[in-house]
C-alpha positions as a Markdown table, in Angstrom:
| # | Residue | x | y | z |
|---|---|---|---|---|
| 1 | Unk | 155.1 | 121.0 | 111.8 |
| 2 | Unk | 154.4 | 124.7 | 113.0 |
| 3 | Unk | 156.2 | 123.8 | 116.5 |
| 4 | Unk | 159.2 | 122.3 | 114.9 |
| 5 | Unk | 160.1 | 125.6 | 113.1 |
| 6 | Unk | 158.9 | 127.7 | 115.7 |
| 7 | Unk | 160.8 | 125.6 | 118.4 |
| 8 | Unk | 163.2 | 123.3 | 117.4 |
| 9 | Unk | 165.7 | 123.6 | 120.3 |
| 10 | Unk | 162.6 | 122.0 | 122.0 |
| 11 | Unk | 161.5 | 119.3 | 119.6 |
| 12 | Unk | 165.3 | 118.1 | 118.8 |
| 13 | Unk | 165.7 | 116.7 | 122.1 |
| 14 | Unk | 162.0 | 115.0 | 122.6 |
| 15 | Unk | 162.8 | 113.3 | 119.3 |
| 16 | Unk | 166.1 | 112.1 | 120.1 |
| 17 | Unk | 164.6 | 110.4 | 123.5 |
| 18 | Unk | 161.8 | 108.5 | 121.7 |
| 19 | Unk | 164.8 | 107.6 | 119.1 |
| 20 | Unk | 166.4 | 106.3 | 122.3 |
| 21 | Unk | 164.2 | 104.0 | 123.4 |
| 22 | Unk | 164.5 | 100.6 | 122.8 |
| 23 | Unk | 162.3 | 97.0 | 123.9 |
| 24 | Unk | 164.7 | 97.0 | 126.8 |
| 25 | Unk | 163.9 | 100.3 | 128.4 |
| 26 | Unk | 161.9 | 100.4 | 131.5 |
| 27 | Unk | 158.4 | 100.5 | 130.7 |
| 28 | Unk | 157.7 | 103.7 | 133.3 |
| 29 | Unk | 160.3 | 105.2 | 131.5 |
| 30 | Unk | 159.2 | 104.4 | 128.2 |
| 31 | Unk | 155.7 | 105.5 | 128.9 |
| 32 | Unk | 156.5 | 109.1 | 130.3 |
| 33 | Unk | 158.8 | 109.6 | 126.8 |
| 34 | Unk | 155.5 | 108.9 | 124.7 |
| 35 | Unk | 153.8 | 111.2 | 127.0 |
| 36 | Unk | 156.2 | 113.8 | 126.7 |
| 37 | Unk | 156.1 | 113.0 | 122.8 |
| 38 | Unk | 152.5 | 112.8 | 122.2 |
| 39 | Unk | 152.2 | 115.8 | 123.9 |
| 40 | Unk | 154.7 | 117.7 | 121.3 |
| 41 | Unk | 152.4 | 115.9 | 118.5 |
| 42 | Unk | 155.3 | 113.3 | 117.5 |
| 43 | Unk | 153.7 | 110.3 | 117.0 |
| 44 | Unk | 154.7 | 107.2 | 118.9 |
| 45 | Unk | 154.5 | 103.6 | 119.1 |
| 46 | Unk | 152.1 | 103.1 | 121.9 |
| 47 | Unk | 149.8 | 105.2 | 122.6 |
| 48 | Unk | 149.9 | 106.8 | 126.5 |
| 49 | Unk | 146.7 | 108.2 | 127.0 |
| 50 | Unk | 145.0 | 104.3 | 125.9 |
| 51 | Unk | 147.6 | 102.7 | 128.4 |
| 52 | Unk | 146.6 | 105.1 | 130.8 |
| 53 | Unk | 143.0 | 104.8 | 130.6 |
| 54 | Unk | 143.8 | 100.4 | 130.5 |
| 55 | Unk | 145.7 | 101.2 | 133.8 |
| 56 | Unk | 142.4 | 103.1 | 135.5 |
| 57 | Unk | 140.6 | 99.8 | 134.7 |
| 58 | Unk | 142.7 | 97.1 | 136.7 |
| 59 | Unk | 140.7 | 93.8 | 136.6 |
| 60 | Unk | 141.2 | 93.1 | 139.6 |
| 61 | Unk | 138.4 | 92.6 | 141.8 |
| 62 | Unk | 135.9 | 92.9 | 139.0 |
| 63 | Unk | 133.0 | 90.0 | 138.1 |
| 64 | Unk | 133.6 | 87.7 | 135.4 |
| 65 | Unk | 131.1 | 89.5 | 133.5 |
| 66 | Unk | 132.6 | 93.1 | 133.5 |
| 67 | Unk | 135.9 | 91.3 | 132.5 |
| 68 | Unk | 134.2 | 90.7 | 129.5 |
| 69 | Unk | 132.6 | 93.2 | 128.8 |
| 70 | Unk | 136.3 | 95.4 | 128.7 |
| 71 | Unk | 137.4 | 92.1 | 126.5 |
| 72 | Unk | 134.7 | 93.0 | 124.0 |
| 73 | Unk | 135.2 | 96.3 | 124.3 |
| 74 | Unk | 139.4 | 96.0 | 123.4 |
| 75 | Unk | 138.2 | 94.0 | 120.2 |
| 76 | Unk | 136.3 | 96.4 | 119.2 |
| 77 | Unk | 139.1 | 99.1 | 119.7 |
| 78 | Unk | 140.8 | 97.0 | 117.5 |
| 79 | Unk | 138.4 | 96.0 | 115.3 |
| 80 | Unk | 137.7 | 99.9 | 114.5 |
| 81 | Unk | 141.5 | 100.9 | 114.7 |
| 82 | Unk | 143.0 | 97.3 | 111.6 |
| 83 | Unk | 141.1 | 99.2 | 108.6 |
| 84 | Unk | 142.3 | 102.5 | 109.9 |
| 85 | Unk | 145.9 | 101.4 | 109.6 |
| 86 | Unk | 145.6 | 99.0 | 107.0 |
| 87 | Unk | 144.4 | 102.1 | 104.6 |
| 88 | Unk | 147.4 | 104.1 | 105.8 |
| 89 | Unk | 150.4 | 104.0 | 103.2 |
| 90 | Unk | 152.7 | 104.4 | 106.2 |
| 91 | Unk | 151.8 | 101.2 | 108.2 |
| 92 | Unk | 154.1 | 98.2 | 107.7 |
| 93 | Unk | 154.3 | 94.6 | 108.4 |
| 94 | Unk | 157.2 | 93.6 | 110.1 |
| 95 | Unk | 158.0 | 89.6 | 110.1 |
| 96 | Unk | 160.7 | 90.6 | 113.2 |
| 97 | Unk | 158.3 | 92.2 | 115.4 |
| 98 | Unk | 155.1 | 89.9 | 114.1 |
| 99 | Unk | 153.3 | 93.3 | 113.9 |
């Protein structure tokens, strides 16, 4: 809030680029616009610094059992993060996006 009256000649155009992206756009290029946007406090559809930490942890290579240990440990990220954003007003089903 405080940066988008201090600065919005800065915030206008970060807002219009994460208003531009669309299911088509390259992911790269989709990821370094949430970056960019997270990093002005806008929120965004995925979150970069969780894909970034899910792209440190390539599977490949690991044992069978340290693949499941990061499967259990993704369902409880999202075991921990469905009450958080089932309580908040501004979550939404959509039927188009099945999310």
């Amino acid at each position: 809030q405080v940066f988008s009256q201090r600065c919005p000649f800065l915030l206008g155009p970060i807002e219009s680029l994460v208003a531009e992206v669309t299911p088509d756009t390259d992911i790269q290029v989709t990821l370094s616009i949430f970056e960019l946007a997270s990093a002005a406090g806008i929120p965004c559809e995925v979150d970069p610094a969780l894909v970034t930490a899910l792209a440190g942890h390539r599977t490949e290579g690991l044992s069978p059992e340290e693949e499941y240990k990061v499967s259990c440990l993704l369902l409880v990220f999202v075991a921990v993060s469905l009450p958080l954003l089932a309580a908040d007003p501004a979550s939404l089903y959509s039927p188009e996006l099945d999310g």
